[in-house]
Structure formats: C-alpha cells, structure tokens
N, C-alpha and C positions, 0 to 999 in steps of 0.2 A: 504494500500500500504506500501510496503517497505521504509524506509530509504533509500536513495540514498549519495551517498559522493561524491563529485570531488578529486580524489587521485591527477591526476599530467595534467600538463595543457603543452603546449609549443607553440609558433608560430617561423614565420620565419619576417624580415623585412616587411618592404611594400615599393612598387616600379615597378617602368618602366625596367622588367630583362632581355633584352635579350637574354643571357648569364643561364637561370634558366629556369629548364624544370619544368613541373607539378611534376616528379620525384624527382627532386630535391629538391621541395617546401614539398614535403609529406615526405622525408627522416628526415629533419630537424625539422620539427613540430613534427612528432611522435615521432621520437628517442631523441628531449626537454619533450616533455610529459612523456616518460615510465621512463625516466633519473629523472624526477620532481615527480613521482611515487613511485619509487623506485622498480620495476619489468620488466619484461621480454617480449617481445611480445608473447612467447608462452605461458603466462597467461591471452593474450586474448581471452576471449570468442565467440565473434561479434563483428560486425564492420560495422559503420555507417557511407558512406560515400558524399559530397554535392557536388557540383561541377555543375555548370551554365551552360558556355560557352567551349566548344571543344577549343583547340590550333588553330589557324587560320592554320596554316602551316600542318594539317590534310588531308586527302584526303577521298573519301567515303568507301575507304576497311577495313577505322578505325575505322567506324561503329563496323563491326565483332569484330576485336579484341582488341580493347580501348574504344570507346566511348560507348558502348554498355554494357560493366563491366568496367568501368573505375574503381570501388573502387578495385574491384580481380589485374584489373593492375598495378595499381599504388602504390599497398600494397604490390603486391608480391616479390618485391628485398629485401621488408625487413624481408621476411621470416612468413611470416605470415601465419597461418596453415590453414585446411580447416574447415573453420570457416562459418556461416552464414556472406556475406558480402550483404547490403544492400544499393542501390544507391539513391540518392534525387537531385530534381533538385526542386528548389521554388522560382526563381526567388534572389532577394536581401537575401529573408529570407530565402532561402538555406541552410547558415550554422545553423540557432535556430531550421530550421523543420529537419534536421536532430541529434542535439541535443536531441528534446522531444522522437526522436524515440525511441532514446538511453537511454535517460531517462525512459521511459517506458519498457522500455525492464528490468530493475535493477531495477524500484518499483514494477514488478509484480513479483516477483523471476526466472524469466526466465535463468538470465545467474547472475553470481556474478562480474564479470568485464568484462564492453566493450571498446571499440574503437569507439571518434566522432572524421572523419575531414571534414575539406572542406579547398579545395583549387582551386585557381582560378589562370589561366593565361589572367589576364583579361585588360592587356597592348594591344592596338590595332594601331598597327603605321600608318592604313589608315584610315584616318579622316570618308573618304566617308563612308567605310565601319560601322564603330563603328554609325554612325548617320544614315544611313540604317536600321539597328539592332534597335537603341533605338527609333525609330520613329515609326508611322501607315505606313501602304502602300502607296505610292503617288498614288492619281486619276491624271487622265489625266490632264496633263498643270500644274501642281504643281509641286515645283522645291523642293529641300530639303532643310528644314530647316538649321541653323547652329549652333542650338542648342536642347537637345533631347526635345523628346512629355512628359514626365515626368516633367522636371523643366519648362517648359513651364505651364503646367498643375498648380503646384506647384506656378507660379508667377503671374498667374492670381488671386489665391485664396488668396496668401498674402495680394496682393495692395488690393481686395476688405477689408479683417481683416484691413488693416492698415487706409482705408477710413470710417469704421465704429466703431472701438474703439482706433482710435489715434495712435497706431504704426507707431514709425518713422525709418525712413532709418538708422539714425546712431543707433539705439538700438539694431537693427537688423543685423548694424555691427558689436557690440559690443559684439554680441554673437560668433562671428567668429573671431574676435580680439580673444578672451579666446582664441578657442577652437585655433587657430595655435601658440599662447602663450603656451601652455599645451603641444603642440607637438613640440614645439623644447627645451620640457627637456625630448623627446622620442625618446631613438636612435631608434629605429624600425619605427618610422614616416617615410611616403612617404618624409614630406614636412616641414622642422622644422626653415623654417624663420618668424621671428616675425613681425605684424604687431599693427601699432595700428589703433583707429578707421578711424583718415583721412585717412589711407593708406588703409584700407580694401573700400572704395569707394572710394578712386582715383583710384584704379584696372581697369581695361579694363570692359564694360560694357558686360556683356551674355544677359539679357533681365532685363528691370526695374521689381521686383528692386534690382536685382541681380549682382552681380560683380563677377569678374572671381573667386576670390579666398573665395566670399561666397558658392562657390558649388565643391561638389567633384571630384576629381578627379581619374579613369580609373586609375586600376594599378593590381599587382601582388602582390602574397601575399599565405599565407594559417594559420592554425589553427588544433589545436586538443588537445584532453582532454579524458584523463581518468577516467571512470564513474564506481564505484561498492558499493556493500553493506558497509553496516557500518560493519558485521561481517567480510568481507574481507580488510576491511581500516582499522580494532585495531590491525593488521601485520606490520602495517607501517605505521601509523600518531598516534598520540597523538594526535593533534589539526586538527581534521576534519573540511572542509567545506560542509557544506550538501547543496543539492539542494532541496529546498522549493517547485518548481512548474516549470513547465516547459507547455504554452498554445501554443497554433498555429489558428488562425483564418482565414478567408477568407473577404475579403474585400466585401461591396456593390457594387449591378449596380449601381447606384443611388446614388452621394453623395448630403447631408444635410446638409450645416454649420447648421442646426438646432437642431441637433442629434449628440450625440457621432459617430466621425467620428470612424475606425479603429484602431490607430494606441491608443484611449483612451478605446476602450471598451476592447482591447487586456492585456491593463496594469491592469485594472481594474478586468478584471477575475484573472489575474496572484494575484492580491495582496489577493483576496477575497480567493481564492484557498491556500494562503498560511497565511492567516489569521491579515494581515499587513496595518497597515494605512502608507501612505508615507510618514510621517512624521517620520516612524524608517530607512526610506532605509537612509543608508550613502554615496552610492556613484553609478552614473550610465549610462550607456551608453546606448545611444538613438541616435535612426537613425538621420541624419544631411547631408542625400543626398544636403540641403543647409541648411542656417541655419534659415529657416522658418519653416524645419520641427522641426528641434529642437525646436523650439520657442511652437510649435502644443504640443511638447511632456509635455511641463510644465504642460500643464493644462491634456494633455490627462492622465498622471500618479497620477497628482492629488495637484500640489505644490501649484498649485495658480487655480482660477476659470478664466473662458476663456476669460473675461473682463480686468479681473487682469491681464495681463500678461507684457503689456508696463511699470507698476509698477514694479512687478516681477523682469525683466531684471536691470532695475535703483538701483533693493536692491544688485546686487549682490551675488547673492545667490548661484547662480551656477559656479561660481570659485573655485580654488582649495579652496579656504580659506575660500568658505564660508557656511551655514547651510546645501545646497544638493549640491554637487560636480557634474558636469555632465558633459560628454567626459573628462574625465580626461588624454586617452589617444591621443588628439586632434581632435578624430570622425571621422569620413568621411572626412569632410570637407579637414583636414591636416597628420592625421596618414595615410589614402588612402581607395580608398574601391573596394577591389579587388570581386565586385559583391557578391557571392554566397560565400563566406568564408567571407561575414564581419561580418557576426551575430556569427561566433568562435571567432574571433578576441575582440570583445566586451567582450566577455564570459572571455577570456583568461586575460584581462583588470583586470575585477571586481573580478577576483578570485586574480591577484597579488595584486589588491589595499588592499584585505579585509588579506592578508598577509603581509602588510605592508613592500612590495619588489619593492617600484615603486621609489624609492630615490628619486627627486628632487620636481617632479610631487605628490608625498607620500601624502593624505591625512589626516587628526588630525583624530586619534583614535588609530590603525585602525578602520576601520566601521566594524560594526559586520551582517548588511544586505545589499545586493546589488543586483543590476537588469540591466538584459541587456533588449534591446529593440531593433527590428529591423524592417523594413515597404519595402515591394517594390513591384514590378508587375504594371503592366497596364492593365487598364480593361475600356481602353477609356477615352476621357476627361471627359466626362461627368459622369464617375464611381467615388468609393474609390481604393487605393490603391488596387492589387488583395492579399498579402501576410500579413501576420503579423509574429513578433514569439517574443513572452518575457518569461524571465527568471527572478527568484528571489534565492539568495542563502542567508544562515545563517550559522556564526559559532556560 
C-alpha cells in the first residue's frame, strides 16, 4: 500500500447552533482544511462524506434531493467538481468509517488527494424526540425512559467492573474532572466549565453511576481533513503526518466481559496493522460517550490490563501532563459529540496535538504517534457496541 499523508485538517466549534445549517458546518471545516492544506478544492479528487442524522426541520421530499446525496449537497456551494462523492452513515463511528474509506482510497493509488467530512446537526430541542431515537421501541405499557438504551447499557456494565475489581465512583469522576478541565483551555469545546471531583458527583444524577456531566452531551459540530500521497504532500509540507492504519470493525451479538470487548480488539488490530506497542502513542482520543467508556479504552488500547485500571486512573497518566495524554480535546464528554462527525473531530484533535498547535491544552513533545478511537451503535442490551473505527498517525 501506499503512503498516505494528512495534508490539512479543519473543524468548526461544537454546540447547540440554531442559527448553523449543515451548510454552514461543511463551508467552515473544508474551507479550514484546504486553507491548512494549502490547495484548492478543484484538487480534489473524491470525496468522503459521514453524516448520521437528517436536520429535524427536513421533510420526506428531502429524501430526493439532500438526504439521499447529502455529500453532492452539501459540497456543492463550495464548488466542488464532479468528482466521485461517497456517503457513510455508521452510527457514532461515522466520521472514522468514512475516514478509512478515504484512506483506502490514497493507499491503493486510486486518486492522489481526497476529501473526508462529516458533519452533524445533531442538537435536538425535543427531549421526547432525541430519547425516541436513542432508545429500543417501546412494547406495550412501557413508558420512555429519560435516559438513552446506550448509557443505560453502558451503567449496568460499569457498577458490575466496579463490584468486581474495586472501581470507585470518585475515580471515575476523576476521569471526567480531566477531561472538562482539558476543554475549557478548548475554544471549540461545546462545554469549557471546570469541575472538580466533588462537583462532577454532586451533578444531577442520569443513572448510578453516572452524573449529568459524566456523559455526553447532543450537539453540532463537523470535521474534515485532507488525505493524499506523500508524492502529492512534498508540494506542500516539509513535515508530513502520515497515517499508519486506519480499521473499522463490527461489534458482537453477544457481549463477554470475558473476551476482548470491541472497542479493544478494534485498537489492537489498529496498532498490530501499524506495527506499535502503546507505549509509543503520545497522545489520544477515545470514545467517552461517559467516562466509563473511557475508562474501557485504557485497557482496551493496551495502557494498563483490565484489572489494572482503578490503579491506572490514581497514576494519573492520562492528563495533559502525564505519560498517555487522553481527550486532550475534552472528548465527548465536554468538547460535545455531534454523533456521526465525532470520530473527525478526534482525528482533527491528534493531528493539531502531534503539530504542536493546541496552546494551553499542548502536550510535552510534541508526540510523534497518535490515535483516535471511536465506538457507537446499538445492537441491543445484550450485544457489543455495533460500530468501531480507530486510527493511528506518525510523523
């Protein structure tokens, strides 16, 4: 396979936009990217595009002409020629399945520069609605929850981790203490007030043992990145970032705390693919829908064994300051997670960090490897996750 390079990256904020069309979201991400590039869009070749959820405000004749080529729509004000355009929808992992595509598309020598984005308008101002969406179907006499089937799922299988290898609540706040610490030295954060441990569980309760602001929060947002050869990248960088590996997996019916769940077997091919022990990645974004999954990602990537982890969290490791830096950009949990563009949003993260362009937030090195990681989809309670999608880059 080819060399692959990330030329130029860009996103927009994260947030609740009413005021910010999908249009609007794709104008500013690409036209940051080809800007961070240093080319043109008519030196795009293809164009990968992710996007989850429709605009609420949609009707079904948008079917025809948006939701049905949303990438051709929503790329075409900015002039974009007729190019292969390609749509993905993958649940959370949205924006990494449609990265690999792109990826794959520039290690096979198919095209020398393409186009990834994904963007979400994924603010939803009726409660009913959004909990509708994230839930199973009600049976008869079943009222709706008021909280999704996902972190529900996600809070049963902590408290059992925490009843069987000692995880305690405040460690666990502790991780979300970081990660909204990290996002308010992040002007693009949905959410950049700081907490500390007491205050991340005096929060308003979602379900034990969860508190409101250890779980993410619904928002707007998008992402995109420019992807081509290394012969087409010594036009314009000196200092490439290549991408290493780009996996995508499917989650089990069937989940096993006894078995590498998903979101470790996905990290693990990424590294094995790119020939890395996680003791070189410097810096990395991992899914944090709460910060249990976070917690999951330590061991599933490889920092500590699945025992290990209530220690783990106590070394401090994963702060800005310390040996593996993780959400650097606040995660989910406080940067926001606009669904199906959060796995760009990650991507966009570990390319500024490993550029050493993140100022306050800026990690010691910079890191010369880094990895995004993303997990979402529902495949029942009683499944794994249905998505995965991790990345690894080197300069």
């Amino acid at each position: 396979m080819n060399e692959v390079v990330i030329l130029g990256v860009g996103m927009t904020s994260c947030g609740k936009f009413t005021d910010r069309s999908l249009y609007d979201m794709t104008r500013m991400a690409v036209n940051d990217a080809l800007t961070d590039a240093g080319i043109s869009i008519n030196q795009i070749r293809a164009a990968y595009c992710g996007n989850l959820i429709p605009p609420w405000d949609f009707r079904a004749e948008h079917i025809l002409n948006f939701t049905g080529v949303i990438g051709q729509e929503i790329l075409r004000p900015l002039g974009i020629g007729a190019i292969p355009v390609h749509n993905t929808r993958n649940s959370c992992a949205t924006g990494g399945a449609a990265f690999q595509l792109a990826y794959l598309d520039v290690a096979s020598g198919f095209h020398d520069c393409v186009l990834v984005l994904a963007a979400e308008k994924g603010y939803m101002p009726n409660r009913e609605q959004y909990l509708r969406l994230m839930n199973p179907p009600l049976k008869e006499g079943e009222t709706l929850p008021k909280f999704s089937g996902p972190v529900a799922k996600m809070a049963v299988r902590c408290l059992e981790y925490m009843k069987k290898y000692g995880l305690t609540k405040e460690q666990l706040a502790w991780v979300c203490s970081k990660n909204h610490n990290n996002a308010s030295l992040n002007p693009l954060a949905q959410y950049r007030k700081t907490y500390t441990v007491e205050e991340v569980l005096a929060d308003p309760l979602v379900t034990e043992p969860f508190t409101r602001c250890m779980c993410a929060p619904n928002g707007d947002g998008g992402g995109a990145a420019i992807l081509c050869s290394s012969k087409f990248a010594r036009k314009y960088t000196t200092k490439p970032i290549f991408v290493a590996t780009s996996v995508v997996q499917k989650g089990r019916d069937l989940y096993n705390p006894d078995e590498p769940d998903l979101d470790e077997r996905v990290a693990r091919e990424a590294e094995e693919r790119a020939g890395l022990d996680p003791k070189d990645i410097g810096v990395m974004e991992l899914a944090d829908a709460t910060a249990w999954s976070e917690v999951t990602g330590y061991w599933g990537v490889g920092l500590c064994k699945k025992e290990e982890a209530p220690a783990f969290i106590d070394s401090k490791a994963t702060a800005l300051t310390g040996r593996h830096p993780v959400n650097t950009s606040g995660g989910m949990e406080s940067r926001g997670e606009p669904f199906g563009a959060t796995g760009m949003l990650q991507i966009v993260e570990v390319v500024w960090q490993m550029r050493g362009l993140c100022g306050e937030r800026q990690v010691a090195g910079p890191p010369k490897v880094g990895l995004s990681e993303i997990v979402g989809g529902w495949q029942g309670f009683e499944g794994e996750s249905a998505s995965a999608a991790a990345a690894i880059f080197e300069s």
